[in-house]
Structure formats: C-alpha cells, structure tokens
N, C-alpha and C positions, 0 to 999 in steps of 0.2 A: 504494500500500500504506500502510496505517498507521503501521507502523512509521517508514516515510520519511517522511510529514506530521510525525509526530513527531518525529522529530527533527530536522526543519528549524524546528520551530517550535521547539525549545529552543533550537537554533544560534542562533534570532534574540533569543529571551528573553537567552540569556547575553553576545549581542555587543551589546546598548541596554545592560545593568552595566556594560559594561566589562571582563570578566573574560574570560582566555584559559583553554582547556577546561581546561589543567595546573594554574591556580590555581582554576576551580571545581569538579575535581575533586578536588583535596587541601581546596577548603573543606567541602566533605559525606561524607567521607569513600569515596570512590570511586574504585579506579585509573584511570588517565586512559587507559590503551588501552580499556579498559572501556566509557567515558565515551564515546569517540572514535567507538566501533560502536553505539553508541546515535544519536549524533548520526548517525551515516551513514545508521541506520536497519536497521544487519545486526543488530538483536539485536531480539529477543521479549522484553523484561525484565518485570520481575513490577511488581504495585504498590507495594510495599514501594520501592521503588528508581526509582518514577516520584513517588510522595511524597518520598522525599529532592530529587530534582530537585527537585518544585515548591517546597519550603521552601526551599532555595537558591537559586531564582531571587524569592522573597517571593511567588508567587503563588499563588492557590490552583487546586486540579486542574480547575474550572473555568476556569478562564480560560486554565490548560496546554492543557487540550482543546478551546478554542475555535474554531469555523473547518474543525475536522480534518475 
C-alpha cells in the first residue's frame, strides 16, 4: 500500500537527520501520535501535511516520493 511505502520512507528520511518522530514532530508543527500513524502508514493524510513533512525532512516531494 502506499501509505506504508510512505511512510517507511519518511521513517528512513527522519532516522539519516537524526531526529526522533517526538522532536520532528514538534519541529513542523505536528502531534507526534499523528506523526507516528503516518509513519506506520495507518493514515490517508492530505498534501498539505505530506508538504510539511517534506520541508522538514529539507527534501523536496520528489524525492519524498521517490522509489514508492
């Protein structure tokens, strides 16, 4: 499913920064349970909110969605 490529591939974007989901989610303004179901891949999120991701990880939605 998509949603799980997806958010395996953010799991991997934010674990090369270094940052743990609790602190890149208070950095983009996101609740981190929120955050956590993204990464698992339970959530449908909109674009609005896979943009905030990719600004947070510095990359752009190409290259979030590369691979998927």
């Amino acid at each position: 499913m998509i949603t799980v490529d997806l958010g395996n591939r953010i799991r991997e974007l934010r674990q090369q920064i270094g940052l743990s989901q609790e602190k890149f989610a208070l950095k983009i303004g996101m609740d981190r349970t929120y955050f956590a179901s993204v990464e698992a891949g339970k959530r449908n999120i909109s674009i609005i909110n896979i943009k905030k991701i990719a600004d947070g990880l510095d990359v752009s939605l190409g290259v979030l969605f590369s691979d998927l």
